[in-house]
C-alpha positions in Angstrom: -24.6 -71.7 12.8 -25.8 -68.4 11.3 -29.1 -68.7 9.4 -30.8 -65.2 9.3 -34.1 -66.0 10.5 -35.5 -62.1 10.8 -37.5 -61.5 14.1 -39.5 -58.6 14.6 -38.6 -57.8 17.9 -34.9 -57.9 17.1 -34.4 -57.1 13.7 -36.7 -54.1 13.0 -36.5 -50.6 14.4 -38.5 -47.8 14.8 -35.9 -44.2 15.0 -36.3 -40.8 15.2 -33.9 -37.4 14.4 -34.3 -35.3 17.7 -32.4 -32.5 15.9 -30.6 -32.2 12.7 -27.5 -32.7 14.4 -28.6 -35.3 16.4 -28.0 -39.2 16.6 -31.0 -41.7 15.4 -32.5 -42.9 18.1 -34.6 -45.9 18.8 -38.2 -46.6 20.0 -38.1 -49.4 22.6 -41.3 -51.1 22.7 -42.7 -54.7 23.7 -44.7 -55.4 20.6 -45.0 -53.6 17.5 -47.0 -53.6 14.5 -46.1 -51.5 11.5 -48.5 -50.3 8.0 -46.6 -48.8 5.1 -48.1 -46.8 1.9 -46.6 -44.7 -0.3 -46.2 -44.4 -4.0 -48.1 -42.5 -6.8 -51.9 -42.8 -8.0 -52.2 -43.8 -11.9 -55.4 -41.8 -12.8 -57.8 -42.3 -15.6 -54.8 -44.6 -16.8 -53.0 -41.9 -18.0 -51.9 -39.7 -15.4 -49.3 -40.5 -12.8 -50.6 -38.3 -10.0 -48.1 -37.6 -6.5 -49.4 -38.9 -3.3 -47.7 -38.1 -0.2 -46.8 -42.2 1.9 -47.4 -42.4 5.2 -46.5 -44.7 8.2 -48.3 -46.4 11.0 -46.3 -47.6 13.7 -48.6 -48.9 16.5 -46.7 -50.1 19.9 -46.9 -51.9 23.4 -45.2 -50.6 26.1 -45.3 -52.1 29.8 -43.4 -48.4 30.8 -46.1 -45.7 31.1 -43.8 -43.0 30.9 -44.1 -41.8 27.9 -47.6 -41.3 28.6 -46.5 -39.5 32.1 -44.0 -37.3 30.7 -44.0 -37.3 27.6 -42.3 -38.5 25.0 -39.5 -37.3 23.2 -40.2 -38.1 19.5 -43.0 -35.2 18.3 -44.3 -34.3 15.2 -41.9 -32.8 12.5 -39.3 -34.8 13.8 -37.3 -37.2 11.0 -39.1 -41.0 11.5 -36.8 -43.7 9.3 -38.0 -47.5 9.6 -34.9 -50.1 8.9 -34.5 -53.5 9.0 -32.2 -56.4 9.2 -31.9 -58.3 5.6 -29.1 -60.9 7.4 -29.2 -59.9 11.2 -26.5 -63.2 11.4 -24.0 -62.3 9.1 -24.2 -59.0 8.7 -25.4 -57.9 11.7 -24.3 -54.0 11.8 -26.4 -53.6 8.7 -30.0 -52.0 8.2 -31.9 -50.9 5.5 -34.7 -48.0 5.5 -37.9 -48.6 3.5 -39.5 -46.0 4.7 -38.5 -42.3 5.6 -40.7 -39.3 6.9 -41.8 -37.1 9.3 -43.7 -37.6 12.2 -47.3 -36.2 12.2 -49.6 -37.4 15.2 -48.5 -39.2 18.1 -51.3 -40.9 19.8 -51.1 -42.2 23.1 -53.8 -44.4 25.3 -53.0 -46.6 28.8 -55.0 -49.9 28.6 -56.6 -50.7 32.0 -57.0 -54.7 31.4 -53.7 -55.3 30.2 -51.9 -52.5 32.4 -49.9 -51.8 28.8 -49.3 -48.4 26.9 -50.7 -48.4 23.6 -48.7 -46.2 21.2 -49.6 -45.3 17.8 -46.9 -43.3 15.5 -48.0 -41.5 12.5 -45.7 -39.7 9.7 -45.8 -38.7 6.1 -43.0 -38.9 3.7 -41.6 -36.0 1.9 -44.0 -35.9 -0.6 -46.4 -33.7 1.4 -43.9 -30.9 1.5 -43.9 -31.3 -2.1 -47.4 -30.8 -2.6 -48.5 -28.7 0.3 -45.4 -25.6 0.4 -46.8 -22.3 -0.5 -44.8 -20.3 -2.6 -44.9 -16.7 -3.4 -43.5 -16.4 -6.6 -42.5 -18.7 -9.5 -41.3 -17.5 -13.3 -41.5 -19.8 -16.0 -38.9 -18.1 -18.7 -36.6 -18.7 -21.4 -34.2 -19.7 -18.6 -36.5 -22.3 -16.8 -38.4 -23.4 -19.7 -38.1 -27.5 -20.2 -39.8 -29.8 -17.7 -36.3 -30.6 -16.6 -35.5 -27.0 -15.5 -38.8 -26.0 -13.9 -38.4 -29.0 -11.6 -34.5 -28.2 -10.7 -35.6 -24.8 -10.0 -39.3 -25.8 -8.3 -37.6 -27.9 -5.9 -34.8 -25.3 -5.5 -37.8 -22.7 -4.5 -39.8 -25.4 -2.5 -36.4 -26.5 -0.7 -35.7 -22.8 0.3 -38.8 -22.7 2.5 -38.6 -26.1 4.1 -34.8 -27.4 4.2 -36.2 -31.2 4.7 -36.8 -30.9 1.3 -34.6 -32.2 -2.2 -35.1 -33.3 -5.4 -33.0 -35.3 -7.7 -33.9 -36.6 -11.3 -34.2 -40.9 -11.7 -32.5 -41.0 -14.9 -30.6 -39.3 -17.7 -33.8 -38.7 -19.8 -34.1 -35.2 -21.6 -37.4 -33.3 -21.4 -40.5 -34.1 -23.9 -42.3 -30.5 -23.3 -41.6 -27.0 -22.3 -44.0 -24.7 -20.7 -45.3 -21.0 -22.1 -43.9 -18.6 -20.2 -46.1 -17.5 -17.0 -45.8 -16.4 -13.6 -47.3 -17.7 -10.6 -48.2 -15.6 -7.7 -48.9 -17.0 -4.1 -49.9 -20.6 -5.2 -49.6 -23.8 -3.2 -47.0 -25.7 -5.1 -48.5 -28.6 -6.1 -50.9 -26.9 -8.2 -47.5 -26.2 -10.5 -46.2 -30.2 -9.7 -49.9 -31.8 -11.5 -49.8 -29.0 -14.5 -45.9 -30.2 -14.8 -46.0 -33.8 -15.0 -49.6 -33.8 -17.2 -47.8 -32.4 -19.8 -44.7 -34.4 -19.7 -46.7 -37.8 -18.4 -43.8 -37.7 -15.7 -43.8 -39.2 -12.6 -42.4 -37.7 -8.8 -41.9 -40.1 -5.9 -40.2 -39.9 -2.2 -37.5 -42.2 -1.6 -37.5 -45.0 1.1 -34.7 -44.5 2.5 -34.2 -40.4 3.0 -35.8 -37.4 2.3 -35.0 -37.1 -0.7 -37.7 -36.9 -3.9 -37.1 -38.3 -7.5 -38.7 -37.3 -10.2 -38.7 -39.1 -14.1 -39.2 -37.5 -17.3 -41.6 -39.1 -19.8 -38.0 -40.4 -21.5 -37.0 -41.6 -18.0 -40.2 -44.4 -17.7 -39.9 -45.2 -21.5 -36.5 -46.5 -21.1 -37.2 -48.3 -17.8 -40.0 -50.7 -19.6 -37.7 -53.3 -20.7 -38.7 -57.0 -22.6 -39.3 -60.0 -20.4 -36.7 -61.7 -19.0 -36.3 -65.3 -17.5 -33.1 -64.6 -15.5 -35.0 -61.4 -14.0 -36.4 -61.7 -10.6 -40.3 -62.3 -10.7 -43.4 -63.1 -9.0 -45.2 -65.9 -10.5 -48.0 -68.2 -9.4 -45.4 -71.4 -10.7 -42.0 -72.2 -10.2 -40.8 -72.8 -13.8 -40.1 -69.9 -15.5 -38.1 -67.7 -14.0 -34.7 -68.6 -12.1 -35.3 -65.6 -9.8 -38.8 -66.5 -8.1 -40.9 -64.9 -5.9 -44.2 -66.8 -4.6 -47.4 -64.7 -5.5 -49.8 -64.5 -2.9 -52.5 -62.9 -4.5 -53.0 -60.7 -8.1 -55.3 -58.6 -9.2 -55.9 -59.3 -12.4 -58.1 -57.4 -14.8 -59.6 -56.7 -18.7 -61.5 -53.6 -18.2 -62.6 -51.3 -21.2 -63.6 -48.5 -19.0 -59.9 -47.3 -18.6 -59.0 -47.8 -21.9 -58.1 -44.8 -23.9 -57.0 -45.7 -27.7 -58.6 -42.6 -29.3 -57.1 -39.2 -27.4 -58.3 -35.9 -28.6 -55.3 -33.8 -26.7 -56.4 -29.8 -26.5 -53.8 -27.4 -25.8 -55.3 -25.0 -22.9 -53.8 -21.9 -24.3 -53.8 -22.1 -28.2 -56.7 -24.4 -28.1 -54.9 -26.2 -30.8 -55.8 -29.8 -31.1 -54.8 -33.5 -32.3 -56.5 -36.8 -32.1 -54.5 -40.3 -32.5 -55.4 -43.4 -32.7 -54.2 -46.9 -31.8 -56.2 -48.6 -34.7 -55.0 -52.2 -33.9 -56.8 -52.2 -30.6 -59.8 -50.2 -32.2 -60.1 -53.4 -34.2 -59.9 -55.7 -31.0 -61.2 -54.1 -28.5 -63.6 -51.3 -29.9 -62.9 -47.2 -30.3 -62.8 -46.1 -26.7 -62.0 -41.9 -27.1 -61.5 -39.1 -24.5 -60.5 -36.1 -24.4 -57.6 -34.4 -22.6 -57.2 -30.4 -22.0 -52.6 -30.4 -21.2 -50.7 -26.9 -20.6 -47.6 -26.9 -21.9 -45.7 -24.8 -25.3 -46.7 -26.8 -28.3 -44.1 -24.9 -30.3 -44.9 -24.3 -33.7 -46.7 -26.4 -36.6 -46.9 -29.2 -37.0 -46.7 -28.7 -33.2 -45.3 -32.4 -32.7 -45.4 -32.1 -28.9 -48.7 -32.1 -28.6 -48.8 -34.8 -31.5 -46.5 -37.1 -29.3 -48.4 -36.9 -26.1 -51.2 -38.3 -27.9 -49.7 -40.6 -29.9 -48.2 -41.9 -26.3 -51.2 -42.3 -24.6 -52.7 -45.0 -27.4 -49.5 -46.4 -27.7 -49.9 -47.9 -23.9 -53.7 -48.4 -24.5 -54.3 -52.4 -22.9 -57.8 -53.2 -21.0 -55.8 -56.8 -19.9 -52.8 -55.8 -17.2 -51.9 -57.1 -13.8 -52.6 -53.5 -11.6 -51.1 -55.4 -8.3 -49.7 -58.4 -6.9 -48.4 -59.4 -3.0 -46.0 -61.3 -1.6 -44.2 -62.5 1.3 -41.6 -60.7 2.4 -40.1 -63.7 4.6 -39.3 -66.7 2.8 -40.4 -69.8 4.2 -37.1 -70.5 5.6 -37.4 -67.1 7.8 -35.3 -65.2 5.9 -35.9 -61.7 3.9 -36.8 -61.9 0.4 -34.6 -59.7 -1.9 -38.5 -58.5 -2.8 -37.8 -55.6 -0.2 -35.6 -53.3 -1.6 -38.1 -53.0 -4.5 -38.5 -49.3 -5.2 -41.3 -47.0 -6.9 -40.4 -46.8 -10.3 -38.4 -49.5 -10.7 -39.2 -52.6 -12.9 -41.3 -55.5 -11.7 -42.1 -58.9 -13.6 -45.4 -61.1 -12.8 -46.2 -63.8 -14.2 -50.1 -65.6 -14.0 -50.2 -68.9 -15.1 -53.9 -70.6 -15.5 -54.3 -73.5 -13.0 -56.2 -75.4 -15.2 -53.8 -74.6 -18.7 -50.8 -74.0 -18.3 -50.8 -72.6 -21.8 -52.3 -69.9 -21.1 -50.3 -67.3 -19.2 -50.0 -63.4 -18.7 -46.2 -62.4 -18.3 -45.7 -58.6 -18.1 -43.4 -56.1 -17.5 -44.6 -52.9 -14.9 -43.4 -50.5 -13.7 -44.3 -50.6 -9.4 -46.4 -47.4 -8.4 -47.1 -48.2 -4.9 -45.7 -50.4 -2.1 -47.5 -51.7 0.9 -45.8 -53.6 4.2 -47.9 -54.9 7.0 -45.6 -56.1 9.4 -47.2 -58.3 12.5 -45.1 -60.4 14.6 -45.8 -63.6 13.1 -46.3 -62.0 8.8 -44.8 -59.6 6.9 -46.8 -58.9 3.4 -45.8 -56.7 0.6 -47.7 -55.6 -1.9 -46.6 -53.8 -5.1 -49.8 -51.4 -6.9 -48.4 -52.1 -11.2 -48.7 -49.7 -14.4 -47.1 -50.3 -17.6 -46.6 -46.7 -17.7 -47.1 -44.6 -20.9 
């Protein structure tokens, strides 16, 4: 009888691209252990900043040649890492969750245990992203919108390193437009920061090709959705929700320090200004100001770009939010949890329910920034990094 209990061994794999018009092919290995990071970093609780995700794949090998020899996966090389969601019943299929490309391959022959000791590193496309220099850029009256300067950034950035693309996740139009400018011999990233500050955008890698993503401030907005009880969600009890996920641990915090429900936005530029405030958590929770310095074309008065940005910052102002939560990624049966195919950007629910009052509960709705698998032999945890987004 079929029952899907995943194994390490048999139903995850390590693969490289020797060449672009090359086959996958797989690491053998006697043991492996594998650490996954990638996402964004949320900054001053505003900012969703790019981060390049990396791998760790660490190995045992009884077969020293790779050692001897030399092996034949090398930095730059494509590194994908799949696994089996129901290696019974549908055994032919894999699924990536994470795709890169290798940086450092480190390699070290263990004299008590007469084993080679393998450890794989790689980054996801996100460092090309952030790290391609380019020559010349033009902001103008035909690349003007957020929307445009990113089809035509990653157009530029994709021309000098092929590996590259970048698609938009979602139909959202553009909140800002930049002043016209050109850039000369500037390290891309520079440009990506400056971009999505002004539109409070986000930009991630995918998990399962090369491929980048990016959202427009219209793009999270819509993806915020109410609570749901037939949605799947990690809880600490098995009540509420008819799609659970066990919690194994939440971070849980009030903290004023990030709070921001007074914003004094300054354009760089015109050195125009506008401050908004969230007055209902004034009242609660006290004023807590700061001041931001965006680029971007604020258009003419009333200037209601710059207006919105503000106004969207102490919209989302909250000191009590769930920032992240882990799972299991096995169920206790030894099959995959759907909590896998979980992807940056998308919509998470968690649920905290007080042990001793059950009445008193935190149920919210986040958007998942980062994603974290340590995968041993024996455990597989996953761990999602939360933001309501603004």
């Amino acid at each position: 009888m079929a029952n899907n209990v995943w194994d390490i061994k048999s139903n995850l794999r390590i693969q490289y691209l020797p060449t672009p018009s090359g086959s996958w092919t797989s690491i053998e290995a006697d043991t492996y252990e594998v650490s996954i990071d990638r996402g964004i970093l949320v900054e001053r609780g505003v900012f969703a900043r790019p981060d390049y995700g990396t791998a760790q794949v660490r190995l045992i090998k009884k077969d020293v040649s790779d050692l001897v020899t030399g092996p034949n996966y090398k930095a730059n090389m494509p590194l994908r890492i799949q696994y089996q969601p129901q290696p019974d019943t549908q055994p032919t299929v894999w699924q990536s969750f994470f795709h890169g490309f290798i940086s450092n391959v480190a390699m070290q022959f263990d004299v008590d245990s007469q084993k080679l000791k393998i450890t794989i590193s790689a980054d996801d496309t996100t460092k090309i992203l952030l790290n391609t220099r380019l020559t010349v850029f033009d902001i103008n009256s035909t690349y003007h919108s957020f929307k445009q300067i990113m089809v035509k950034l990653g157009s530029d950035i994709q021309a000098v390193d092929s590996r590259f693309s970048l698609s938009q996740d979602g139909p959202g139009g553009s909140a800002t437009f930049q002043d016209h400018e050109t850039f000369d011999d500037f390290v891309s990233g520079e440009l990506v920061n400056r971009l999505l500050d002004a539109e409070l955008g986000w930009v991630y890698s995918a998990k399962d090709s090369s491929l980048q993503y990016y959202m427009t401030r219209n793009d999270v907005a819509t993806k915020r959705t109410a609570w749901s009880n037939t949605e799947l969600t990690i809880s600490n009890v098995h009540s509420s929700s008819v799609d659970h996920i066990c919690m194994n641990a939440i971070d849980l915090v009030f903290d004023t320090d990030g709070l921001v429900n007074s914003a004094k936005v300054i354009d760089d530029s015109s050195k125009v200004d506008y401050t908004k405030k969230n007055t209902t958590s004034i009242s609660t929770y006290g004023e807590w100001p700061a001041d931001f310095i965006i680029d971007m074309d604020i258009g003419s008065s009333p200037h209601t770009r710059l207006q919105d940005w503000a106004q969207a910052v102490v919209d989302a102002a909250d000191p009590k939010r769930i920032d992240a939560v882990s799972c299991p990624a096995l169920r206790r049966d030894g099959t995959t949890s759907k909590i896998i195919d979980r992807e940056i950007g998308a919509k998470l629910q968690v649920e905290f329910v007080d042990p001793s009052n059950s009445s008193n509960k935190i149920q919210q709705v986040a958007l998942i920034t980062r994603i974290r698998h340590e995968i041993s032999a024996d455990h597989w945890e996953t761990s999602f990094g939360l933001w309501k987004g603004i």
